[in-house]
Structure formats: C-alpha cells, structure tokens
KOLNU-66956 format. One record per residue: x, y, z of N, C-alpha, C in turn. Coordinates in Angstrom, 2 decimals, padded with zeros to 5 digits. Each point is the difference from the previous one (the first is absolute). Layout:
N
<n.x:X n.y:Y n.z:Z ca.x:X ca.y:Y ca.z:Z c.x:X c.y:Y c.z:Z>
...
% end
This chain:
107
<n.x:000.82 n.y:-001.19 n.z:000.00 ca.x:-000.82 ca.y:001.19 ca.z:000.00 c.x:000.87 c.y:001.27 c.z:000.00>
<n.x:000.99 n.y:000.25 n.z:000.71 ca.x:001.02 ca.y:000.74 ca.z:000.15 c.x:000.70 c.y:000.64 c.z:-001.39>
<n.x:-000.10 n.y:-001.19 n.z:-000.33 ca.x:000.94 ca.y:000.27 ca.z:-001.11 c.x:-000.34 c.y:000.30 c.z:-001.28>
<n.x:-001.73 n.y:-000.40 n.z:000.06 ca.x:-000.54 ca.y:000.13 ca.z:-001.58 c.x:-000.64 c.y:002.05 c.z:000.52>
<n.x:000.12 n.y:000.26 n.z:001.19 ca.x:000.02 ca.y:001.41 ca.z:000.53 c.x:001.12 c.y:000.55 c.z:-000.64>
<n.x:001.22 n.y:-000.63 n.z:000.25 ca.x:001.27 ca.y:000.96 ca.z:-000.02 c.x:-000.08 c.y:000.03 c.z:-001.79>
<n.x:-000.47 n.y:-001.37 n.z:-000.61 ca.x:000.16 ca.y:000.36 ca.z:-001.43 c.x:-000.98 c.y:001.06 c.z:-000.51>
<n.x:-000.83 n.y:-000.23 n.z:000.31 ca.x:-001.39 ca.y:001.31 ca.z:-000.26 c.x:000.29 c.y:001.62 c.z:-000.12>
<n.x:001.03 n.y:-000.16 n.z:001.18 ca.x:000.47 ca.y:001.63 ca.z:-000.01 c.x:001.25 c.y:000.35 c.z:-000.38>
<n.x:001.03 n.y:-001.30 n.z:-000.50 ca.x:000.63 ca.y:000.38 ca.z:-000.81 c.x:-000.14 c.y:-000.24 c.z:-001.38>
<n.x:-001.10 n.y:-000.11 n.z:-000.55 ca.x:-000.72 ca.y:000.12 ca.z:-001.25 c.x:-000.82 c.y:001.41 c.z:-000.13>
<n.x:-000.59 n.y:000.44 n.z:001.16 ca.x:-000.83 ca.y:001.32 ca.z:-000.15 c.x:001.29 c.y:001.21 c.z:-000.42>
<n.x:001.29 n.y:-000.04 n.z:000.58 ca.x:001.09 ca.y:000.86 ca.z:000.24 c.x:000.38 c.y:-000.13 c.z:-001.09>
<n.x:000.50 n.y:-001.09 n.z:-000.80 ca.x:-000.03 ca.y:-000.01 ca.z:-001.45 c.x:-000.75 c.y:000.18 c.z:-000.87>
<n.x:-001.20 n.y:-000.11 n.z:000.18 ca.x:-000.90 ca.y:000.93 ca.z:-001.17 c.x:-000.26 c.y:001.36 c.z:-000.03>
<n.x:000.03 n.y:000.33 n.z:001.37 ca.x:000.03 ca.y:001.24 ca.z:000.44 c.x:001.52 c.y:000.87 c.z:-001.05>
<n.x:000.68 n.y:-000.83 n.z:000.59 ca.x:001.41 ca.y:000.86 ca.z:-000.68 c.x:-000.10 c.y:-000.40 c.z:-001.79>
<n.x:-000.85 n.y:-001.07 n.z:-000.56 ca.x:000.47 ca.y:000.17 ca.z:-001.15 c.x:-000.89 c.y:001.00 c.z:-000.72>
<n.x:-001.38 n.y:000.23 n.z:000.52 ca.x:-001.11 ca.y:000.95 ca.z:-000.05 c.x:000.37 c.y:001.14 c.z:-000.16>
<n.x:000.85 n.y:000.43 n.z:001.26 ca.x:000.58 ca.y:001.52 ca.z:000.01 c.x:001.10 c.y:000.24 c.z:-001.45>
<n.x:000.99 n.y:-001.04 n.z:-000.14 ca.x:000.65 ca.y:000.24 ca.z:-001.02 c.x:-001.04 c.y:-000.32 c.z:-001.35>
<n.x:-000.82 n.y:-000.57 n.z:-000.42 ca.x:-000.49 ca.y:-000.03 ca.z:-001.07 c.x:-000.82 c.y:001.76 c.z:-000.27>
<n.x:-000.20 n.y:000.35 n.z:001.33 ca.x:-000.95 ca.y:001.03 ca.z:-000.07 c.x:000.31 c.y:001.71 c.z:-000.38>
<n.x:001.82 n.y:-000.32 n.z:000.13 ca.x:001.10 ca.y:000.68 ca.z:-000.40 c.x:-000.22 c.y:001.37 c.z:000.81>
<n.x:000.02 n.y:000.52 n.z:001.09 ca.x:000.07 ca.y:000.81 ca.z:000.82 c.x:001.56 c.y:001.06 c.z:-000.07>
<n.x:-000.02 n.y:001.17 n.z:-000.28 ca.x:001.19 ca.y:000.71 ca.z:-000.24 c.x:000.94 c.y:-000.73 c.z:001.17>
<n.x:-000.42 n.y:000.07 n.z:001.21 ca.x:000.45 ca.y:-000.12 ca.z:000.99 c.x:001.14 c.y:-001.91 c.z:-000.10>
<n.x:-000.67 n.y:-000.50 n.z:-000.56 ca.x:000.59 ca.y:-001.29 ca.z:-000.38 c.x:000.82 c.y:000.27 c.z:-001.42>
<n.x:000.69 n.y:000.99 n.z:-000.45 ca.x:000.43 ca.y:000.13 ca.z:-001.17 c.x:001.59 c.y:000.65 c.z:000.29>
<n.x:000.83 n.y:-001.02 n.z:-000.18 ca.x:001.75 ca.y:000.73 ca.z:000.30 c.x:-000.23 c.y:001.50 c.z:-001.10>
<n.x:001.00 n.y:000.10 n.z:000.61 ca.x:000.54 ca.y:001.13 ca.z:-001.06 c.x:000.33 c.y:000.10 c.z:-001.19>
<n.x:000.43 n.y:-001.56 n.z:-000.46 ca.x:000.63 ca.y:-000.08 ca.z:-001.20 c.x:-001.52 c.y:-000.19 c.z:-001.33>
<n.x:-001.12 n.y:-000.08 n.z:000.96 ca.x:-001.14 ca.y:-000.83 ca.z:-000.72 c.x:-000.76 c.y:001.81 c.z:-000.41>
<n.x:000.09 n.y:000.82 n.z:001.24 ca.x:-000.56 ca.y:001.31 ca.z:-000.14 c.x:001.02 c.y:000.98 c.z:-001.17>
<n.x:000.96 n.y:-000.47 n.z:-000.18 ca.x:000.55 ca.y:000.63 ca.z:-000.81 c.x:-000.19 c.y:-000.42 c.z:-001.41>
<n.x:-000.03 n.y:-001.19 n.z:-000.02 ca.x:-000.55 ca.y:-000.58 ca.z:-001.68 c.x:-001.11 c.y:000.16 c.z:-000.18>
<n.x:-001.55 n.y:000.51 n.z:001.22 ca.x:-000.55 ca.y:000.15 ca.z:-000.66 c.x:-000.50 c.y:001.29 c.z:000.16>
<n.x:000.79 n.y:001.08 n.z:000.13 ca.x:000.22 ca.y:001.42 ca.z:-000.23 c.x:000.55 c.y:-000.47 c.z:-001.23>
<n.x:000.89 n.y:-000.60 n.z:-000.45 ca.x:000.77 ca.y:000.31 ca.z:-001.41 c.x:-000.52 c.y:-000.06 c.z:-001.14>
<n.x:-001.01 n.y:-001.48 n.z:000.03 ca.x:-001.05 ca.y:-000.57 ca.z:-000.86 c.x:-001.28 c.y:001.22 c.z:000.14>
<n.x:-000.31 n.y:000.58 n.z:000.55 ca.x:-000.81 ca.y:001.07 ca.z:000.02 c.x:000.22 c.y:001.00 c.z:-000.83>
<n.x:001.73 n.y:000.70 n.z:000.50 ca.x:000.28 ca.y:000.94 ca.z:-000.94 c.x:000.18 c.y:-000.50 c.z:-001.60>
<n.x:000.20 n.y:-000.88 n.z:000.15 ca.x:000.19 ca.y:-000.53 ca.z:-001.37 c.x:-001.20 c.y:-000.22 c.z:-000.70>
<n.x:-001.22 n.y:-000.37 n.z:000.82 ca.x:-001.24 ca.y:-000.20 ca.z:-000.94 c.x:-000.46 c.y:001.34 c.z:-000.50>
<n.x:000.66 n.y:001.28 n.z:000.24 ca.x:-000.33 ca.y:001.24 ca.z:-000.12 c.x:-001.65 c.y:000.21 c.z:-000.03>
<n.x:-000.75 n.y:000.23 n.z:001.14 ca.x:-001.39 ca.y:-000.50 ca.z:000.47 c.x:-000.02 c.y:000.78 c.z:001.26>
<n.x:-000.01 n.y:001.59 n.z:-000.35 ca.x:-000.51 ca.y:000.40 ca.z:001.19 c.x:-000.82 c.y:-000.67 c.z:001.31>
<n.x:-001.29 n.y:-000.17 n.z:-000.26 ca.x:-000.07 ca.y:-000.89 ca.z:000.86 c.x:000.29 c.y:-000.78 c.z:000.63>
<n.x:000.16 n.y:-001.53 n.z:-000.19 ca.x:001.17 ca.y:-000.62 ca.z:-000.05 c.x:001.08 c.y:000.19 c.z:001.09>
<n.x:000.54 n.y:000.84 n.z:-000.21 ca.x:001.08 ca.y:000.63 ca.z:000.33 c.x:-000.36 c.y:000.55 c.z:001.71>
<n.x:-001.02 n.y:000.78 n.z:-000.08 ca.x:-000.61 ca.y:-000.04 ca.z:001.03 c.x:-000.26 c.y:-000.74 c.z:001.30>
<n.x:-000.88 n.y:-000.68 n.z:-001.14 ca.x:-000.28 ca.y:-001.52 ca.z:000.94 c.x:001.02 c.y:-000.57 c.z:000.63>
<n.x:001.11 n.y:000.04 n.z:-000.39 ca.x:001.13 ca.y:-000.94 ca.z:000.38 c.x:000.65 c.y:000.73 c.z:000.89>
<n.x:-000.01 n.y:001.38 n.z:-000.16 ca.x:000.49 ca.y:001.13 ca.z:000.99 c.x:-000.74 c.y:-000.35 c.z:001.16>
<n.x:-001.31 n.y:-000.09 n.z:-000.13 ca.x:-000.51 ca.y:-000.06 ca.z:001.58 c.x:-000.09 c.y:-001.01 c.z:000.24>
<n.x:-000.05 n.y:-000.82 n.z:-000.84 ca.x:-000.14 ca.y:-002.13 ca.z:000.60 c.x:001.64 c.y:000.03 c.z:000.68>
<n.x:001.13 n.y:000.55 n.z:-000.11 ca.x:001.36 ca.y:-000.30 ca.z:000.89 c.x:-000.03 c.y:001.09 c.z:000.68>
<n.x:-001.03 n.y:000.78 n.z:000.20 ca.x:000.29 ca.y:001.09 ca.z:001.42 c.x:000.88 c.y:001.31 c.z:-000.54>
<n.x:-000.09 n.y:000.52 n.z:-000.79 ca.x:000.78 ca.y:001.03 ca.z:-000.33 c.x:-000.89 c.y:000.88 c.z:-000.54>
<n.x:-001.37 n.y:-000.14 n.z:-000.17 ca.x:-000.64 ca.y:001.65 ca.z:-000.31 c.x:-001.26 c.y:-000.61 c.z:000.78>
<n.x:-000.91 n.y:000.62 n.z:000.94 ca.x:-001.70 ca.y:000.24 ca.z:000.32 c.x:-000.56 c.y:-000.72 c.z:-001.31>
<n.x:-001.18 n.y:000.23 n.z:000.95 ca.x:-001.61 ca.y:-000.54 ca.z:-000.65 c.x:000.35 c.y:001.22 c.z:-001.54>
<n.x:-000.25 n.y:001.45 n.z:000.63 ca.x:000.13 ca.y:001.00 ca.z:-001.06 c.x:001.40 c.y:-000.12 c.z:-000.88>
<n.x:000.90 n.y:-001.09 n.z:-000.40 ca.x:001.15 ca.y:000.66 ca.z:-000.72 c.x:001.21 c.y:000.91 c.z:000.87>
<n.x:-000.38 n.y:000.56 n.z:000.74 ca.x:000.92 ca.y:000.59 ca.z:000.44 c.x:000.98 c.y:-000.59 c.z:000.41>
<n.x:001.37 n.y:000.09 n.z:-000.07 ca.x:000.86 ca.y:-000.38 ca.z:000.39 c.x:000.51 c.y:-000.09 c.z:001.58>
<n.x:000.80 n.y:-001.69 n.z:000.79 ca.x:-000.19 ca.y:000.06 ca.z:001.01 c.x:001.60 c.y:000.52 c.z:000.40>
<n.x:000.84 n.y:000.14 n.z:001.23 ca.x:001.13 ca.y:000.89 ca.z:000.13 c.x:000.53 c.y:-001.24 c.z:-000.16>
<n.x:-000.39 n.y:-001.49 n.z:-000.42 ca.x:001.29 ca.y:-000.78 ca.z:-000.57 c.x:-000.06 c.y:-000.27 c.z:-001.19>
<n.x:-000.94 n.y:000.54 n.z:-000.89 ca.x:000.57 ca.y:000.44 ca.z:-001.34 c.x:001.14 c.y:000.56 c.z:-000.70>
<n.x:000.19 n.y:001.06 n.z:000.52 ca.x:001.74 ca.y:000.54 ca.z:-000.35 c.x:001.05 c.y:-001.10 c.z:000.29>
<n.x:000.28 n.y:-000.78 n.z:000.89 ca.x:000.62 ca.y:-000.93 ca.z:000.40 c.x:000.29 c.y:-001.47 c.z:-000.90>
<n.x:-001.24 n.y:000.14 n.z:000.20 ca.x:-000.33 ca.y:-001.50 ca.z:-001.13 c.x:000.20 c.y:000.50 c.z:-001.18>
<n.x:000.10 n.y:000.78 n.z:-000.93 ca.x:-000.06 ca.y:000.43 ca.z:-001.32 c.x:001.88 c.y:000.19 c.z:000.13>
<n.x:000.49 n.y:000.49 n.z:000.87 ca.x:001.83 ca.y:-000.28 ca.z:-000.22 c.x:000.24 c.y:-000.99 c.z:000.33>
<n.x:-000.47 n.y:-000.71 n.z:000.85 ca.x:000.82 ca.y:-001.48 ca.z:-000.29 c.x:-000.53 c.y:-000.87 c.z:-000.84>
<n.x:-000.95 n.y:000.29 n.z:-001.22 ca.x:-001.00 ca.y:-000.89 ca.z:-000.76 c.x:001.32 c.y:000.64 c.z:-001.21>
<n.x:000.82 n.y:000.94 n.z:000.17 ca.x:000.55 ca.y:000.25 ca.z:-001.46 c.x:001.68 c.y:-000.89 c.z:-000.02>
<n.x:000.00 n.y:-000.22 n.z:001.68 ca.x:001.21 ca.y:-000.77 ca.z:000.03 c.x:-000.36 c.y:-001.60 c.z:000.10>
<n.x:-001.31 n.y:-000.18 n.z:000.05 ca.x:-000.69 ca.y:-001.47 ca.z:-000.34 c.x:000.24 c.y:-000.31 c.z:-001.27>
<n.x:-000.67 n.y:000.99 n.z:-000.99 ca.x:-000.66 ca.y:-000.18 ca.z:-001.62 c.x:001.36 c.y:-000.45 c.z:-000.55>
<n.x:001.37 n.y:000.79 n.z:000.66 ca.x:001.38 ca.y:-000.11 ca.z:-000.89 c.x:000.50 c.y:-001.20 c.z:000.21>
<n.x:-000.61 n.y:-000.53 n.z:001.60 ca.x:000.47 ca.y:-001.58 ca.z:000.33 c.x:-000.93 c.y:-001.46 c.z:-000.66>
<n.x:-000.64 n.y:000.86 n.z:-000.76 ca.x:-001.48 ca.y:-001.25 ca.z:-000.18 c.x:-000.31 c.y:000.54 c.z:-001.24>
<n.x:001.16 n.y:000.14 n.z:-000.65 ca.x:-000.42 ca.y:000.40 ca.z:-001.57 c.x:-000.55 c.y:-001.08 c.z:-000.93>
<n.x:000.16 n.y:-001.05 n.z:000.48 ca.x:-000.68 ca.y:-001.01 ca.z:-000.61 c.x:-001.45 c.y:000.07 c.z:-000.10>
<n.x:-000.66 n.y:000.05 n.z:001.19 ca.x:-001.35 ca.y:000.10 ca.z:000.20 c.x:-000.36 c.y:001.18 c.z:-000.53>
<n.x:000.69 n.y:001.21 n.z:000.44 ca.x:-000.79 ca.y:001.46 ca.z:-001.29 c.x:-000.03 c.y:-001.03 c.z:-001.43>
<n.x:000.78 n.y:-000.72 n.z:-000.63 ca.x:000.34 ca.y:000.20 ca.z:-001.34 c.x:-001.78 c.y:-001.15 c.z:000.01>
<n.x:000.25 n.y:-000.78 n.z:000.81 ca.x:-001.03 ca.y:-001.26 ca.z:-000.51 c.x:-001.28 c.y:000.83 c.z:-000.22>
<n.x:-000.39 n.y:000.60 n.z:000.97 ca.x:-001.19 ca.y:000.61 ca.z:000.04 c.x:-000.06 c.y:001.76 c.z:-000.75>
<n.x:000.68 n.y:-000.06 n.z:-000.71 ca.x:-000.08 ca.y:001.75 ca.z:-000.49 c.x:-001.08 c.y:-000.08 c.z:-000.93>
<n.x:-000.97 n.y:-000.84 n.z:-000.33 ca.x:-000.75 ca.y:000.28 ca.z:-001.24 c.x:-001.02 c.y:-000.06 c.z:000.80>
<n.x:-000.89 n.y:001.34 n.z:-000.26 ca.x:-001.35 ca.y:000.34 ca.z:001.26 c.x:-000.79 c.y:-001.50 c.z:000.02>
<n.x:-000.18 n.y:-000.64 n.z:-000.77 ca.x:-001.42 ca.y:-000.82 ca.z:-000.16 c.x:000.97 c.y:-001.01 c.z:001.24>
<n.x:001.01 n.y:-000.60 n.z:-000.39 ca.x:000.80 ca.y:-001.34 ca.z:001.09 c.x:-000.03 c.y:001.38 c.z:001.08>
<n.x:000.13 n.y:000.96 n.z:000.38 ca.x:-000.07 ca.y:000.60 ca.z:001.28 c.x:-000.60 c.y:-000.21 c.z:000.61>
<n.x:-001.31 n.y:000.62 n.z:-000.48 ca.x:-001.40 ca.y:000.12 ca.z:000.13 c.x:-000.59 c.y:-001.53 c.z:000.53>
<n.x:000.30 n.y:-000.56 n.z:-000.60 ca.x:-000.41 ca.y:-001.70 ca.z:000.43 c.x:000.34 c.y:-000.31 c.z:001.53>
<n.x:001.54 n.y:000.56 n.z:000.12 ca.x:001.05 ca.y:-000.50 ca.z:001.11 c.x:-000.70 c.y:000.94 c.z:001.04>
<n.x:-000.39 n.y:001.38 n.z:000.16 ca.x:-000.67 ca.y:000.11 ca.z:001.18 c.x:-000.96 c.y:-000.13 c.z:000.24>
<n.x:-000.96 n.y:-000.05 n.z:-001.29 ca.x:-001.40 ca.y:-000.93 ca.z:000.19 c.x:000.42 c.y:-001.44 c.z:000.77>
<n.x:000.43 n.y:-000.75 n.z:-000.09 ca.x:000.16 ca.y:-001.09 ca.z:000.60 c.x:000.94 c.y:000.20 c.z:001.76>
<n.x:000.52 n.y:000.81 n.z:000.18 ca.x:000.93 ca.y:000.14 ca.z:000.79 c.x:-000.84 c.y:001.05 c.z:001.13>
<n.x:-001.01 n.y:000.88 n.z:-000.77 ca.x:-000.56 ca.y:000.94 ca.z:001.15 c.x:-000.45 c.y:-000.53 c.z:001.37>
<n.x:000.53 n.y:000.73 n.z:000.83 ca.x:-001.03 ca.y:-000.57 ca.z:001.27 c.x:-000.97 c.y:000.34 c.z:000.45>
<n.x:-000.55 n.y:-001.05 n.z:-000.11 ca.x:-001.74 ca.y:000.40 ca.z:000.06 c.x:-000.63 c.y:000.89 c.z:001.56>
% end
C-alpha cells in the first residue's frame, strides 16, 4: 500500500513537471532559448510577432512598453547572435522564423 502511494506521487511530480515544460512558461526558458526566440522574431520581420515574444520573455508589458531589462538583454543578445551565427543563418528567412516562434511561444 505504501508503496503504490509513494509511486502515485512520484508520477503526479512528473507530470506535473512535464506539463509545466510542455506548457513553455518564460520562466522555464534558459537564456539561450529567449534569445533564439527574440532572434527568430526579428528575423520573421512581424511587428507583432516581435512583440509577442518581447512580452512572452519578460522584456516589454501587456502595453509594449519596454521593461528596464530590455536594454540589457538586447546587448548581450548582440554578443549571443555573433556566437550563434549558425542559428541567425538557419532561420533568417521570415516564413522558417515565423514558424520557429510560432512553435516555441510560450503560451
């Protein structure tokens, strides 16, 4: 009995955690993931878009406005892009952008 307990709740803790990551929460997103998909944004050239992705990683309000770790994140996103030139190059054509933070946004 004990034990089909202890399995129960370490099955709830794992769905729980794979839930949260499927559900893609900024907050569950390294840095390296918020920066590709700032990059794939700028690249889908999609105002909107662009937006969206601004405030889905915490860097501008509900309104667009920019948050005070915007300036921050935008200089070290230019010493990212030069280290991860691969990934600018894969995704530079808006439509494969556009796809990549459609799929990547957090909901």
């Amino acid at each position: 009995m004990r034990r089909t307990y202890i399995i129960s709740i370490f099955a709830i803790i794992l769905l729980s955690l794979a839930c949260s990551k499927s559900g893609g929460s900024a907050a569950n997103m390294s840095g390296d993931d918020k920066h590709k998909l700032y990059q794939a944004a700028m690249n889908a050239r999609d105002a909107k878009l662009l937006q969206q992705a601004t405030q889905a990683i915490g860097l501008a309000d509900a309104n667009g406005t920019p948050r005070p770790a915007f300036d921050s994140f935008v200089k070290e996103h230019a010493d990212w892009a030069s280290k991860n030139f691969e990934f600018v190059k894969e995704y530079i054509a808006p439509d494969k952008a556009k796809e990549y933070v459609n799929s990547h946004l957090p909901k």
